[in-house]
N, C-alpha and C positions, 0 to 999 in steps of 0.2 A: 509951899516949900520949894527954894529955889534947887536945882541941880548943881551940883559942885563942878564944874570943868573939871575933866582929867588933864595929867598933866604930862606931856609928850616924854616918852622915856628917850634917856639918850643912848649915842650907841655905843657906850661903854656899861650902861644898865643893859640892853638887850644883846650885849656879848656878854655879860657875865650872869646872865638870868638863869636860876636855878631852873627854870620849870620851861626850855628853848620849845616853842613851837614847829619847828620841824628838825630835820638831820641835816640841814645846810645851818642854823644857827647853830645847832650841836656841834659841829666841824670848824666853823668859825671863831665857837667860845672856847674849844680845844686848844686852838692855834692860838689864840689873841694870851691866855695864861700860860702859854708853854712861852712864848714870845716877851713875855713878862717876867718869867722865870728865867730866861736866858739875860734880858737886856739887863737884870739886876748884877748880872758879871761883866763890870767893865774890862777887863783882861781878855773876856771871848770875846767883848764888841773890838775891842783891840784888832784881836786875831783873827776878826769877823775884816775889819778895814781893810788887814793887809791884802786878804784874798781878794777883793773885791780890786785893791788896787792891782794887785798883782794879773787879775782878769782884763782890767782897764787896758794895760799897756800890752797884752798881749795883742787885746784888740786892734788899740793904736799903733800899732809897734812901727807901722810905715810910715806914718805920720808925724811920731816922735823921734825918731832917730834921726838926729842930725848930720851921720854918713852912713856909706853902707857897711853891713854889719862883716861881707864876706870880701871886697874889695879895702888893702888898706895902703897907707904912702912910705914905702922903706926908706925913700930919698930925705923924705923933711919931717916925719912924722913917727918915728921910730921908737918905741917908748917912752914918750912923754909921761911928764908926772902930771897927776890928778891938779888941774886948776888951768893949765896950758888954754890955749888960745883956741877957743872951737872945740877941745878935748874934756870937757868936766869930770869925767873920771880916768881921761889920760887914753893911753893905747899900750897896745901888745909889741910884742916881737917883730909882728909883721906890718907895723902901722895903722893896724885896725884899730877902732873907737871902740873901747871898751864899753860902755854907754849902749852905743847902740847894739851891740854883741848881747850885753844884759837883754835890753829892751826884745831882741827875738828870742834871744832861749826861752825868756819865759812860755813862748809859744808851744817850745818844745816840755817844757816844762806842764804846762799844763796837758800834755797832750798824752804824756806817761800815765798823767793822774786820774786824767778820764777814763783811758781806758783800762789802766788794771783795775779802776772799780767795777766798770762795765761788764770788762771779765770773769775779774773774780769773786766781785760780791755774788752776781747771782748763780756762780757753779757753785760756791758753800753752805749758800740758804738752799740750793734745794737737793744737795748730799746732805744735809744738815737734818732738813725735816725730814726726807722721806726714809731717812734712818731711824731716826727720833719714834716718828711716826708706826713705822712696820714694824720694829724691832725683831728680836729670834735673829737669823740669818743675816737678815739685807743687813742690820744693823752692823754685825761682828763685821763683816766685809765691808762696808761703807767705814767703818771707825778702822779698822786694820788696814787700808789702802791711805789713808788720811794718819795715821800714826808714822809711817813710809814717808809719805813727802814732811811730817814734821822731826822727824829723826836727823833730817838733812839741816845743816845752819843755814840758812837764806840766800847769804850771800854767794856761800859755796856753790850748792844748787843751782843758782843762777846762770854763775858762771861756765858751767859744767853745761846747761844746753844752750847758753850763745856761743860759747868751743866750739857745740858739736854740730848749729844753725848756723854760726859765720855771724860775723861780728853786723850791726845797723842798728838802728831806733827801732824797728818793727819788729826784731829777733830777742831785744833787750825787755820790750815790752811784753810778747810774750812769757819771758823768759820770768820776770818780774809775778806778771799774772800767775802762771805756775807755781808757784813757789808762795802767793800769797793768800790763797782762798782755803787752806783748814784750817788757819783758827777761824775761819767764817763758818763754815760747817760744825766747829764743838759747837759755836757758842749756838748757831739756830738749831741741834739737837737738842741740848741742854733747855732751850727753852720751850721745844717741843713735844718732848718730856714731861716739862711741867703745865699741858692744858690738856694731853691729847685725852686726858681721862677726863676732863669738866664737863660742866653740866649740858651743856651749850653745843659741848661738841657730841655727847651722846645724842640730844636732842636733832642734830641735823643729823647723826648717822640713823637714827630713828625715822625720820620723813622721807629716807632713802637715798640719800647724797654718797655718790661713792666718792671710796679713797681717794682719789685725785682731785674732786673737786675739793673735800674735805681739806687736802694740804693746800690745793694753794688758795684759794679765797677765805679759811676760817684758820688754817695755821699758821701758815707764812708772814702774813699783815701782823701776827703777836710778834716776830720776830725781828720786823726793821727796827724798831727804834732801840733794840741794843744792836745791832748791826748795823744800824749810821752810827751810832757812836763809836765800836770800832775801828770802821771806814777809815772818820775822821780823824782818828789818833793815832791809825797805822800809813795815813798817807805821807807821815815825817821821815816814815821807818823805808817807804816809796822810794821817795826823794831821794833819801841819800843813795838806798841802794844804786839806783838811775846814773848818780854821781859817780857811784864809786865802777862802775863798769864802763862808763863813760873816761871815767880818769886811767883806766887800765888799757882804753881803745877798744873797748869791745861794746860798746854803746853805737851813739850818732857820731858818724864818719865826718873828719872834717872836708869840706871848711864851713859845715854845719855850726851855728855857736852853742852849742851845749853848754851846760857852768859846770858840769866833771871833767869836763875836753879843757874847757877854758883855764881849772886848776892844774890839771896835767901840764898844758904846754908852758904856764908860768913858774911852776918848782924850780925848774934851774936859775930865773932871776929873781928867788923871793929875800936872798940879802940885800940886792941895791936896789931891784926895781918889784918892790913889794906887793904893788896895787897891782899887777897882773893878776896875782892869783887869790891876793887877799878881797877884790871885791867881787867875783864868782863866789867866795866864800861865806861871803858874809850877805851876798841872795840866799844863797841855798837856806845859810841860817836862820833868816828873817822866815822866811816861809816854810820851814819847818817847823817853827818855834810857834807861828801862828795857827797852822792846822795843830799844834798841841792845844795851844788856848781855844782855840772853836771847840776841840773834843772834850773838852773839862769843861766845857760851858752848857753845851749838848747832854752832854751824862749830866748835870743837873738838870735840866730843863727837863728832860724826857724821862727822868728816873719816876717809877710809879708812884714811889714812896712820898717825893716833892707835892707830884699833883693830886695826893688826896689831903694837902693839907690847907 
């Protein structure tokens, strides 16, 4: 009797193999159907593109701007309309290339967005768990200190400690940070609430893992992938604020190009000379509109309920 040749799986069979040989294929087949589950939303790959562009030209931003973003020509170049010669979305007030003014804010732009997550995500996941976690006391004061900064409107708050920091990028981002990390905190309570009593976690408090390791290597890890998807959905809510402090002057100091500065100094010419402030406006909007679509494609993809089916 002759042997049958087996037949070389492929790796689309040995990422989606029910029975993975070790926890690097487990982690792989994870990602490979979480990835499958996102890309079936073309609206988040949308929203996926613009970030990605919007990272590009930060990168580039030296490369692509065709004048400088902070030097501009009063003499000959004075608010041109979008299409002018050298100018493809025209110039400001002060002869600057709007183009390239876009092209650096993004820098700034992305640079809000890093770091209130950086900030804020992880002070709310771990006000979050080790409330969740401890409950009695630490809890009521962990959740009543966190009930305080959400009583405040966002913006307001904001505003209230760049006032009282003095107006910059760094003061604004704190400022933003502050004011954005408890509803990072309900949601990683909430969800640590619902494990700290599981079998799993008895089981390591049983082998003699204290409280702290308990929270953050078998709590915490439950709690990112509803806290990237928050992240995601509130860095729209970021943006503008960033804008709107910036549009007030209590943001990035010109002749920084901010796109809340850049609407700011165009409002007084937005009946004849419109594209001043309407295409800062309509950045802000693209990419706010796209970290929405990444966050509704994420909340699919990640939701538990999706990946047991």
């Amino acid at each position: 009797m002759t042997a049958v040749p087996s037949v070389p799986m492929s790796r689309r069979d040995w990422l989606l193999s029910d029975r993975p040989q070790s926890r690097t294929q487990a982690r792989l087949g994870r990602a490979y159907m979480t990835w499958r589950r996102f890309s079936a939303n073309r609206l988040a790959l949308v929203g996926l593109g613009i970030l990605m562009l919007l990272i590009l030209m930060a990168i580039f931003a030296g490369v692509l701007s065709p004048h400088s973003p902070v030097i501009g020509n009063l003499a000959g170049a004075r608010l041109l309309p979008p299409g002018s010669p050298g100018y493809l979305l025209g110039t400001d007030e002060q002869g600057r290339d709007i183009l390239s003014r876009l092209l650096h804010g993004s820098r700034l732009t992305l640079f809000v967005i890093i770091l209130v997550a950086v900030i804020a995500a992880p002070t709310g996941l771990i006000v979050g768990a080790v409330a969740g976690y401890a409950g009695g006391w630490v809890d009521a004061v962990l959740m009543r200190i966190t009930d305080i900064f959400l009583a405040f409107p966002k913006l307001v708050l904001a505003l209230a400690l760049v006032a009282a920091l003095g107006p910059g990028i760094e003061n604004a981002v704190l400022a933003i940070a502050v004011t954005s990390w408890p509803p990072y905190a309900r949601i990683a309570r909430a969800e640590t609430m619902t494990v700290r009593n599981a079998d799993y976690i008895a089981a390591v408090r049983l082998m003699g893992a204290s409280p702290l390791r308990i929270v953050l290597l078998h709590v915490m890890p439950m709690c990112l992938s509803s806290l990237i998807v928050r992240i995601t959905l509130d860095m729209a809510g970021v943006i503008l604020t960033a804008a709107g402090l910036g549009f007030l002057g209590l943001g990035a100091q010109p002749p920084l190009p901010e796109w809340g500065a850049m609407i700011a100094s165009g409002r007084r010419f937005i009946l004849d000379q419109w594209w001043v402030a309407t295409m800062p406006g309509i950045a802000i909007l693209l990419v706010s509109l796209a970290f929405n679509l990444l966050g509704d494609g994420l909340r699919d993809a990640l939701d538990p309920r999706e990946a047991g089916q």
